[in-house]
C-alpha positions as CSV (number, residue, x, y, z in Angstrom):
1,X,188.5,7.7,-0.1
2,X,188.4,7.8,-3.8
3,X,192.2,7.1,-5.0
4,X,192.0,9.8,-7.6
5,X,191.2,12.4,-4.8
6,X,193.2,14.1,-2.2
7,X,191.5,15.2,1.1
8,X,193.1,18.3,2.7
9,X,193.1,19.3,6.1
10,X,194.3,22.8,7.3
11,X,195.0,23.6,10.9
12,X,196.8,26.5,12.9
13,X,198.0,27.6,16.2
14,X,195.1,30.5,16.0
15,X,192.2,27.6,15.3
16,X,191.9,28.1,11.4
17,X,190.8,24.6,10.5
18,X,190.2,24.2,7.0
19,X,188.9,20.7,5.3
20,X,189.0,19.7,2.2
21,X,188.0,16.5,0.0
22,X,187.4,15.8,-3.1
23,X,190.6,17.5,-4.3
24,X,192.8,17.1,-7.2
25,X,195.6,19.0,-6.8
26,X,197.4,20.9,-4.1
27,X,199.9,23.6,-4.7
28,X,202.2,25.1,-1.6
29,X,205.3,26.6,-0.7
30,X,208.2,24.3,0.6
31,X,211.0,25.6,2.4
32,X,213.0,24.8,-0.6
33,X,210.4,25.8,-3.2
34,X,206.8,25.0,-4.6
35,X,205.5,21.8,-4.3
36,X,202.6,20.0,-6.7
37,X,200.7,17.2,-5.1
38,X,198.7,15.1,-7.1
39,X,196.5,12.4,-6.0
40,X,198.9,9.0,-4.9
41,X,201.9,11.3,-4.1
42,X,204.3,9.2,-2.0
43,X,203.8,10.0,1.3
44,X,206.2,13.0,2.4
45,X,206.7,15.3,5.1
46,X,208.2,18.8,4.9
47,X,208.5,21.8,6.3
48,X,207.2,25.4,4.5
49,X,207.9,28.7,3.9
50,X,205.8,31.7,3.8
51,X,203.4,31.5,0.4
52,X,200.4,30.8,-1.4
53,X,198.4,27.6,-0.9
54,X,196.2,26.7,-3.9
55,X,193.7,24.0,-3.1
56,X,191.3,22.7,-6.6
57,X,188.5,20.9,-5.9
58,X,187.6,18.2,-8.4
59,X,184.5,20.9,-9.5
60,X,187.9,23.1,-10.2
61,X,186.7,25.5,-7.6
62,X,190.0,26.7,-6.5
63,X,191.1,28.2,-2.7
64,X,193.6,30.3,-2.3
65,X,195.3,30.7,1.3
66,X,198.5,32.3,2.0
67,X,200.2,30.6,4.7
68,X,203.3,31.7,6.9
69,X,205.3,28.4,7.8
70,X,204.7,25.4,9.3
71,X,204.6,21.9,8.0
72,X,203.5,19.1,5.3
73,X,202.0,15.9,5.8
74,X,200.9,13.6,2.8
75,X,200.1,10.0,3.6
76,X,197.7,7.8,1.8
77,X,195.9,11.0,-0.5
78,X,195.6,12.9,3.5
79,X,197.0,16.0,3.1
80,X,197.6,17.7,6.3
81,X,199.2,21.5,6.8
82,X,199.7,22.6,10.1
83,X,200.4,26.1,9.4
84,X,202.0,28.8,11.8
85,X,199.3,30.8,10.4
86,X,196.9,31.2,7.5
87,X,194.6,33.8,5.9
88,X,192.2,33.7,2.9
89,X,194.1,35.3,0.1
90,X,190.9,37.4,-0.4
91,X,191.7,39.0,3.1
92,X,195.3,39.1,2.8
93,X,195.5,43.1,1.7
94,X,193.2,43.9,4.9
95,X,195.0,41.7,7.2
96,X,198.2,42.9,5.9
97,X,197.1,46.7,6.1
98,X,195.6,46.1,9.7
99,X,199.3,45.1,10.5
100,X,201.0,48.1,8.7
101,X,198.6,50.5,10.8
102,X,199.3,48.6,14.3
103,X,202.9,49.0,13.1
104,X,202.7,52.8,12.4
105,X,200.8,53.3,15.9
106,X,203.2,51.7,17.6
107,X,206.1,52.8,16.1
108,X,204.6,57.1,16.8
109,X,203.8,55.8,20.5
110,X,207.4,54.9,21.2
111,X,209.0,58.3,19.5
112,X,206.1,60.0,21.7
113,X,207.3,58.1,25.2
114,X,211.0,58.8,23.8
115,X,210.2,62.6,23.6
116,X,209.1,62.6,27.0
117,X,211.8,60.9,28.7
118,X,214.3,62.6,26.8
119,X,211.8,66.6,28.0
120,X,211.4,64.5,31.6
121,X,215.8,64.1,31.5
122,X,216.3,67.8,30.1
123,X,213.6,69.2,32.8
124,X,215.8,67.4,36.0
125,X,219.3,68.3,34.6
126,X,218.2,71.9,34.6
127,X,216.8,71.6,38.0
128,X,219.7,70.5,39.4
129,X,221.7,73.1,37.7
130,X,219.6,75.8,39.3
């Protein structure tokens, strides 16, 4: 490995696996803020937060990720993130809009089932005032 590179691997509960080398510089979101790793960072471990991950590639290509927790690994220019979960940034506004609408369905399913227990509990109280 080339000691003014970083390599970069991604992995996740939900089998994202992401690798990376020939990167320069590595941009996440610590528990306790942003973190800039550069090529023969002293090895480190940390937990994150939920953020963006920006990964440029030594073409500057840059990725952009947003992760959702988990933790940081650097040792010997090996960067590895094992998120609780990742998404391309790109697909962040569908994935996040996916979730919104599973919200809203669920959320008018459970005022449907409460409407009918509460019709279901009116119906037997008048039966048994009959």
């Amino acid at each position: 490995m080339n000691n003014n590179l970083l390599e970069v691997l991604v992995v996740s509960p939900t089998g994202e696996k992401y690798t990376f080398s020939n990167v320069t510089f590595i941009k996440v979101k610590g528990a306790r803020g942003d973190i800039g790793i550069l090529p023969n960072h002293i090895d480190y471990v940390t937990s994150l937060g939920s953020g963006q991950m920006l990964i440029r590639l030594k073409d500057e290509d840059e990725k952009l990720y947003v992760v959702s927790g988990g933790f940081l690994e650097i040792k010997e220019n090996v960067v590895t993130v094992l998120a609780e979960d990742i998404i391309e940034a790109s697909q962040e506004s569908a994935v996040r809009l996916q979730r919104e609408q599973a919200i809203k369905k669920a959320t008018e399913e459970k005022i449907k089932e409460d409407r009918d227990i509460l019709g279901t509990k009116k119906r037997i109280q008048d039966s048994l005032r009959r």
